[in-house]
Structure formats: structure tokens, C-alpha cells
DRENDO-1510 file (C-alpha; in Angstrom, 1 decimal, always signed):
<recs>
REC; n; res; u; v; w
REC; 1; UNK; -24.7; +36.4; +43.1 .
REC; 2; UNK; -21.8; +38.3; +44.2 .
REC; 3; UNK; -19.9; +41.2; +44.1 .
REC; 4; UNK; -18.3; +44.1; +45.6 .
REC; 5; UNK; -19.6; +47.8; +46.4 .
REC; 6; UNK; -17.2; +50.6; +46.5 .
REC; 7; UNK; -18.1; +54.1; +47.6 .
REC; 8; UNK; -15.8; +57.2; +48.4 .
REC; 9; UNK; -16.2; +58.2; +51.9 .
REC; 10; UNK; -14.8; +61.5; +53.8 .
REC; 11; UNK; -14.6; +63.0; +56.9 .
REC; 12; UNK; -17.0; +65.0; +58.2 .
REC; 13; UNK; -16.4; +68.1; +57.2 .
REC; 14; UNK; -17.7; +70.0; +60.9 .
REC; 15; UNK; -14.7; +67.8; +62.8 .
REC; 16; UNK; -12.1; +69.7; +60.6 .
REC; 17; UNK; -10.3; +72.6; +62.2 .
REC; 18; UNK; -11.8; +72.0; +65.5 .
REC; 19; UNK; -9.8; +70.7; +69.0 .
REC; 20; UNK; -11.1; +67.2; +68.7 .
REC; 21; UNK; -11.1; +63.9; +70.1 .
REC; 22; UNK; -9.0; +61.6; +68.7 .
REC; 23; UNK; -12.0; +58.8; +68.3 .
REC; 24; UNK; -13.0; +61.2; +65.6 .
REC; 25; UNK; -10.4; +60.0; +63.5 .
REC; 26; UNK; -11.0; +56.6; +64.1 .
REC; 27; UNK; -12.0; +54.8; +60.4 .
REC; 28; UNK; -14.3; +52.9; +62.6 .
REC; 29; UNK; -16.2; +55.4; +64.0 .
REC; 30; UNK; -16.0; +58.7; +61.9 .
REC; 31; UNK; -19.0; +59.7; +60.1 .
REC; 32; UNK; -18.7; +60.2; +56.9 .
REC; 33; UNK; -19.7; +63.4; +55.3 .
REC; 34; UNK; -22.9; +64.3; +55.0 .
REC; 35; UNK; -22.8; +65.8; +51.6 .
REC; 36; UNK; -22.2; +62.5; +50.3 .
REC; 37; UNK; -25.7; +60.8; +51.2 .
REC; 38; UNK; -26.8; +58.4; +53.2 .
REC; 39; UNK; -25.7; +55.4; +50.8 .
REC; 40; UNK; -22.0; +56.2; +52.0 .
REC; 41; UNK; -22.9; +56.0; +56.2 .
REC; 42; UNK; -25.1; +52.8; +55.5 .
REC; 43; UNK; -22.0; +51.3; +53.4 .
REC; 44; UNK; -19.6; +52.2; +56.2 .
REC; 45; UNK; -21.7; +50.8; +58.9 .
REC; 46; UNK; -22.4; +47.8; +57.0 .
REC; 47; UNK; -21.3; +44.4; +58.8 .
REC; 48; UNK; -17.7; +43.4; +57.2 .
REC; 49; UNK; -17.1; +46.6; +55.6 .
REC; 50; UNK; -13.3; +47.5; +55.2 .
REC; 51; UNK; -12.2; +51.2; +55.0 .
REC; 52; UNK; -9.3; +52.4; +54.1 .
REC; 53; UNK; -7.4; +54.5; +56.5 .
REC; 54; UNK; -6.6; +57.7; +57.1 .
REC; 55; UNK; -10.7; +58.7; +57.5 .
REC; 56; UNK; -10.1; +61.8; +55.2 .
REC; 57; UNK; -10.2; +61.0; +51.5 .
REC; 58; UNK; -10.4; +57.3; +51.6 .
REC; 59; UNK; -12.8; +54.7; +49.9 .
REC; 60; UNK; -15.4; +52.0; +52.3 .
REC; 61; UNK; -16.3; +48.5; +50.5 .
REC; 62; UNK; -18.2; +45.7; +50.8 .
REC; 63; UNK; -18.2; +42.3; +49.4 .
REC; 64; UNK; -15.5; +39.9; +47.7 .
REC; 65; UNK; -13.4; +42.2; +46.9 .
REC; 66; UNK; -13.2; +43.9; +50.0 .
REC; 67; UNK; -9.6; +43.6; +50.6 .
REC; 68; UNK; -8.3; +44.4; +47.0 .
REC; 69; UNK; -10.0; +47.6; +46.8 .
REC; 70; UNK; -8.1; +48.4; +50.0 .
REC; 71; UNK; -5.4; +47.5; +48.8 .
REC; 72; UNK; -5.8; +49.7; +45.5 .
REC; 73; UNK; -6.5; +52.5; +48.0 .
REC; 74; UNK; -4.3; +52.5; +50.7 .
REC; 75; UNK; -1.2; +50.5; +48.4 .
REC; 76; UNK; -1.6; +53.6; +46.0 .
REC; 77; UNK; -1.3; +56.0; +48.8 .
REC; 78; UNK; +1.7; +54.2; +50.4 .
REC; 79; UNK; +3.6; +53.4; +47.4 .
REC; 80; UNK; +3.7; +57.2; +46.2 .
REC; 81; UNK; +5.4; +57.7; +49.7 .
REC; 82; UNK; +8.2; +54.7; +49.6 .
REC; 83; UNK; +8.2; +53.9; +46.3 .
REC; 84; UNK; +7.8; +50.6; +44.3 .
REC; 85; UNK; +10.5; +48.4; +46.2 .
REC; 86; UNK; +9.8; +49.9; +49.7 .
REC; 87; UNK; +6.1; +48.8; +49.2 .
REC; 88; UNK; +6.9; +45.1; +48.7 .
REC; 89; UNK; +9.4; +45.3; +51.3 .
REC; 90; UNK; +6.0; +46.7; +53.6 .
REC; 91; UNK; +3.8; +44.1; +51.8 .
REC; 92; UNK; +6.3; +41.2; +52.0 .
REC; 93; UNK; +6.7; +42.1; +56.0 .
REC; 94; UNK; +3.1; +42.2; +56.8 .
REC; 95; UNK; +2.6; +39.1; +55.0 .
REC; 96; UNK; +5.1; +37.4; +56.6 .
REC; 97; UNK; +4.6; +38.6; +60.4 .
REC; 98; UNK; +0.6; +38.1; +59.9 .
REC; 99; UNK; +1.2; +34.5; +58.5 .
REC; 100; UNK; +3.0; +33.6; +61.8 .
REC; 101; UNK; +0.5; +35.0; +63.9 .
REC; 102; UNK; -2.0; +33.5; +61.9 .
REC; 103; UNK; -0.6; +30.1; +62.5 .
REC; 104; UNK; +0.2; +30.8; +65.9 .
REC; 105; UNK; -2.5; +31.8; +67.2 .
REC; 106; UNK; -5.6; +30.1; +65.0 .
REC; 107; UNK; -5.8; +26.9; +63.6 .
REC; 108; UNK; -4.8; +28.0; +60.1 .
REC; 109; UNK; -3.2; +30.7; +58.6 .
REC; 110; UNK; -4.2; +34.3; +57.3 .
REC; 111; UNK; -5.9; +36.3; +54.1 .
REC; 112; UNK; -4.8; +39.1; +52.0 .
REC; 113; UNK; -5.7; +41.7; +54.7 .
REC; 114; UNK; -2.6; +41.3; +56.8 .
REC; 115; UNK; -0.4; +42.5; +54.0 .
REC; 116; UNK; -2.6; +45.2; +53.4 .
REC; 117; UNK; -1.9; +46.2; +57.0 .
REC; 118; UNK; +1.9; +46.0; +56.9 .
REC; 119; UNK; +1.1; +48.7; +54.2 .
REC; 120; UNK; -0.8; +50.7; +56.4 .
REC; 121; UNK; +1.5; +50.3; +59.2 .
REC; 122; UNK; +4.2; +51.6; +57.1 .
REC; 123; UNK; +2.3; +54.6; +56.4 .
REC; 124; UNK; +1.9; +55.1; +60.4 .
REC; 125; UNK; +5.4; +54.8; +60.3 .
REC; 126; UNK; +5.9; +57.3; +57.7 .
REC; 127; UNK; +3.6; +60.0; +59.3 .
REC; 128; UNK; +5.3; +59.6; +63.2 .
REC; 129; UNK; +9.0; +60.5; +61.9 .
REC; 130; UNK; +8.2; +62.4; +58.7 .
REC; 131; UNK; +6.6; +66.3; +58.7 .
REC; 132; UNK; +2.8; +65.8; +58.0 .
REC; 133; UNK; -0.3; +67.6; +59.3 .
REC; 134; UNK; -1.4; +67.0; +62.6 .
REC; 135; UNK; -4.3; +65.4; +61.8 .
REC; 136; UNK; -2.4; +62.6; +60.1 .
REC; 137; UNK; -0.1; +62.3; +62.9 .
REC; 138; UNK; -3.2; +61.6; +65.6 .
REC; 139; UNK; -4.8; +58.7; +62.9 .
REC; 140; UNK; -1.5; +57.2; +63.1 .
REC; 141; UNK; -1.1; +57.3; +67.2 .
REC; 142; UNK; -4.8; +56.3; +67.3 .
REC; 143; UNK; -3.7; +53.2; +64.7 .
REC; 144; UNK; -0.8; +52.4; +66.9 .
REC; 145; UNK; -2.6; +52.3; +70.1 .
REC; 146; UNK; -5.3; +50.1; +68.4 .
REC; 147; UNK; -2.3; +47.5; +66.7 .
REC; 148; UNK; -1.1; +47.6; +70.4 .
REC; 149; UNK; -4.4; +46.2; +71.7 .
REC; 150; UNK; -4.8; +44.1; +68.7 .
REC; 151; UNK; -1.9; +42.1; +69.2 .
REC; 152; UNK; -3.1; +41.8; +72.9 .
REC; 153; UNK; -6.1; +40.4; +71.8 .
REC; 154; UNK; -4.2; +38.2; +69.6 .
REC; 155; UNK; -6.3; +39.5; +66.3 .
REC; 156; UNK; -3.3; +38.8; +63.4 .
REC; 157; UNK; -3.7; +42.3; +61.9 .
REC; 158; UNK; -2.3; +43.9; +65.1 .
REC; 159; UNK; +1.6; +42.4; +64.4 .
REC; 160; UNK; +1.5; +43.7; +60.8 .
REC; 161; UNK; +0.5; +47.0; +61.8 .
REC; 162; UNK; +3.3; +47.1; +64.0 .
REC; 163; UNK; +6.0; +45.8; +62.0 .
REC; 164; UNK; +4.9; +48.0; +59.2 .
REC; 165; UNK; +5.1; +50.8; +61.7 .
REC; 166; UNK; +8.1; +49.8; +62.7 .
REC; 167; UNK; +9.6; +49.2; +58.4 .
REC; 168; UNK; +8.2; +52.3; +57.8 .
REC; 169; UNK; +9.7; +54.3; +60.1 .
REC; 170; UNK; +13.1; +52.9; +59.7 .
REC; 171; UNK; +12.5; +53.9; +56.3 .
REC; 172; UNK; +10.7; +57.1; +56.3 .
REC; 173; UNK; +13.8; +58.0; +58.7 .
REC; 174; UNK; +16.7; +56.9; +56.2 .
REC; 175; UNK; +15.4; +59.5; +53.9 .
REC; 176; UNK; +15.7; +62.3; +56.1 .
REC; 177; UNK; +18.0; +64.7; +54.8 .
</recs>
């Protein structure tokens, strides 16, 4: 049988307010909070688990689904920024730009996830030219460093990330009043 598990996931609450380091707000590595249980770490620790970005207020899951619940997450988040047409434009361009790298650098092409990261590149877009907490701004600088190294490892989500970045921020800028 399959399926897909979803479970809510925050950051610990002890990292908030405090001079941190910036691998705190890494999705891959920030604890979740400990009021939530043990069931939340184990599913965010579990092998192939995706969770959504930024680590405050997101959602971990595991299983077939994976990458739709993501998407539901992180494609609500960024579409109440940009709006319904500016969030195909940021699904249509990491789709397209993931595609290519998919075909150029492994035998076939790629999955859903690479437009999920063209969204979430748009929202590091949006957060490093729009006014938002400083917290939000370090996930994104952390998200672009890691879509730098990414894409020189050759992984396919890194190119998304950056062109969404890149969308977004064009974007995120033309609003600016």
C-alpha cells in the first residue's frame, strides 16, 4: 500500500529572538518544535521527506504525494504574494529551466519538484528586494547560497531556484511604489 503523511512542522521556538546561525534556518536541519511531539522530528528526518520552506510555519511529508503537498504549501504562500498569473509565470519558469537541466545533465528529464522550486525561488526573490523580517531574509540568502551549490553540483533543482529568484525579484521589484 501507499500513501502520503503530512504533518505541520515549526521552528523551534528557543532559536527565535536570539543572534543565530544561519544553519538554524536551514529546512534541512532545523528542529522542529518540541511542543509538537516526536512524530513531527521522526517525519522530518525521515529518508525522502520534502519540507516546505521557510522552516517557520511550514508543513514536512512523506510518501507519493510528497511534492503536491509542497506545492499546496509553498504555491499558496507564493501565489498570495504575486498573484495567480505571476505564479504560473514562476511555475512555468522553473519547469522549463529544470527540464533543460534535467535533460542536460541526466539521462532523462525531471519531476514536478523543479517547478515547485521556481516557486520557492520566487519567493527568495520576493523576500531579498521586498521589506520582510529578517529572519525571512537570512532563509532566502541561506536558499541562494544552497541553489548556488546546487547547480554546481549539477542537482536540477538548483537552476529553478535561481531563476525563480531571479523572476521573482524582477517582479517583487516592479511593484515597488
Amino acid at each position: 500500500p501507499t500513501g502520503t503523511l503530512v504533518a505541520y512542522v515549526d521552528l523551534e521556538p528557543s532559536y527565535e529572538g536570539h543572534d543565530i546561525d544561519i544553519t538554524v534556518l536551514d529546512t534541512r536541519t532545523a528542529p522542529d518544535a518540541r511542543d509538537h511531539g516526536i512524530l513531527h522530528e521522526t517525519l522530518r528526518n525521515w529518508p525522502g521527506a520534502i519540507r516546505s520552506d521557510p522552516p517557520d510555519a511550514g508543513g514536512v511529508a512523506i510518501g507519493a504525494l510528497g511534492v503536491w503537498i509542497t506545492l499546496l504549501l509553498a504555491g499558496t504562500a507564493v501565489e498570495r504574494l504575486f498573484g495567480t498569473r505571476r505564479w504560473l509565470l514562476l511555475y512555468a519558469i522553473g519547469a522549463a529551466v529544470g527540464e533543460a537541466a534535467g535533460y542536460r545533465w541526466q539521462p532523462h528529464g525531471a519531476g514536478g519538484s523543479i517547478a515547485v522550486a521556481g516557486l520557492l525561488g520566487g519567493w527568495m526573490g520576493w523576500c531579498l528586494v521586498r521589506p520582510t523580517p529578517l529572519a525571512s531574509k537570512a532563509v532566502a540568502w541561506a536558499m541562494l547560497a544552497a541553489a548556488c551549490a546546487d547547480t554546481w553540483l549539477r542537482d536540477i533543482h538548483g537552476l529553478p531556484l535561481l531563476a525563480g529568484a531571479l523572476a521573482g525579484a524582477l517582479l517583487a521589484g516592479k511593484w515597488r511604489g
